[in-house]
N, C-alpha and C positions, 0 to 999 in steps of 0.2 A: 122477281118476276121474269120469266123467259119470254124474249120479244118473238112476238108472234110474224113467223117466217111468210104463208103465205095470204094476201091480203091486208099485209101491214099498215097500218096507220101514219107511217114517216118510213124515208129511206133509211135500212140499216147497211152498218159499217161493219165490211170484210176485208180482213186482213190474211194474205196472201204471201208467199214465198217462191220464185223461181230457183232453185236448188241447182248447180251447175255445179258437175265434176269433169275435167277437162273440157269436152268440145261436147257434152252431154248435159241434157236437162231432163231431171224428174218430173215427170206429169203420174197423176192418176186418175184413175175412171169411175167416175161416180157415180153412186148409188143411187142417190135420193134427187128427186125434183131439185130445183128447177133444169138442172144440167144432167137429168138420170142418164146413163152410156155413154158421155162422154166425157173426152180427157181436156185435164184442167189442172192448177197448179195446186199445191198442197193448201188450203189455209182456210176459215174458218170467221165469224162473229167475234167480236171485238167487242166483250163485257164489259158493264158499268166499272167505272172506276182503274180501268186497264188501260194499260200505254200500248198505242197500236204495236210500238214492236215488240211487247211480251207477248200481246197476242198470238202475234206471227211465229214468235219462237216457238210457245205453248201449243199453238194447232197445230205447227210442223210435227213437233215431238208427238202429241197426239194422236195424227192421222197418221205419221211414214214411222215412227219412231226414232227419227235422226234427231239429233242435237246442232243443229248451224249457229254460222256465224253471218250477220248481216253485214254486206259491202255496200248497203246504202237505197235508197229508194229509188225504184223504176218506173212507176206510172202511180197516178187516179184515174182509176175508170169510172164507169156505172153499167151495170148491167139490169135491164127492166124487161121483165117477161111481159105481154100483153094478154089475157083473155079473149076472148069469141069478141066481147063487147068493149074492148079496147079500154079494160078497165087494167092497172097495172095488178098482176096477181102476185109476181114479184118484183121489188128492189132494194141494188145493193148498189153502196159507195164502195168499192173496190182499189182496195189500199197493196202496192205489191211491191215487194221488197226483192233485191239480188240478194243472196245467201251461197254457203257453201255448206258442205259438211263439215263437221269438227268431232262428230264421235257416233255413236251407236251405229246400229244394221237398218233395215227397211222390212218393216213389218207393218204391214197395214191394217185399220182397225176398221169396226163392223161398217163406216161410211163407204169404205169404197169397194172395188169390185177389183181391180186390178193396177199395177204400178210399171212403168218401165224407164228406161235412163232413153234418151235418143237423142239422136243428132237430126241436124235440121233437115236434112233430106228424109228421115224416117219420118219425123213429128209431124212434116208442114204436109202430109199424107193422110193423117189423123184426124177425127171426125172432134177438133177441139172446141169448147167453149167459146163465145165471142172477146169473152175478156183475157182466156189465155191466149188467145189468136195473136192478140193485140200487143201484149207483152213477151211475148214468145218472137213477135217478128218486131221488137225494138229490141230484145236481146242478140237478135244474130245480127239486125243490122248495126249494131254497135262494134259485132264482133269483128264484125268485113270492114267497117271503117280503122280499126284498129292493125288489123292486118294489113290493109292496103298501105299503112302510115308505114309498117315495119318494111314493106317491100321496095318504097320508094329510097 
């Protein structure tokens, strides 16, 4: 039985991928409610009987067509759409993982509208999702603390 996305009965669980190739992060722009026009990290529902991070593998592959390799987990979020009547229309436990590539190209399938690689001053420009807002700006600031470490 496919859990029913808007007006669900309990919070569902999304698992996510921030995808970095050097000093660039894969976002794409999505199609469909609740996030329609806006960019947001590759990833997807997290099916019965699935380990979050086959998930994340499986919806990368799915939506970018890339193949990653996961360097560990970055955030929990939640994300809750509200209605007129402050009824939740949607929500997700949002599960998001760091990754990299490790093999195929970027093809994107019928969920989304458009894909691009950016850097933080292009991205944090971008009309992004709250949850990839979130993990977008613990990824760079991880990046500047790391950096700062190397200059000192």
């Amino acid at each position: 039985m496919k859990a029913r996305r808007e007006y669900p009965s309990r919070p569902l669980v999304g698992a996510g991928a921030l995808v970095y190739k050097g000093a660039k992060v894969l976002l794409i722009k999505r199609k469909y409610p609740p996030n329609e026009g806006r960019w947001a990290l590759p990833g997807g529902l997290v099916e019965l009987g699935e380990r979050v991070q086959d998930a994340v593998l499986r919806e990368v592959k799915e939506e970018t067509g890339l193949e990653v390799a996961l360097d560990g987990l970055m955030d929990v979020g939640t994300d809750i759409h509200l209605d007129e009547m402050s009824k939740p229309r949607y929500h997700y436990v949002l599960v998001d993982y760091l990754a990299r590539p490790i093999g195929g190209r970027v093809k994107l399938n019928a969920e989304s509208l458009a894909f691009g690689w950016f850097t933080y001053e292009q991205a944090k420009m971008l009309d992004m999702s709250d949850g990839t807002r979130d993990v977008f700006t613990l990824h760079f600031r991880g990046q500047l603390k790391k950096l700062r470490k190397r200059l000192r």
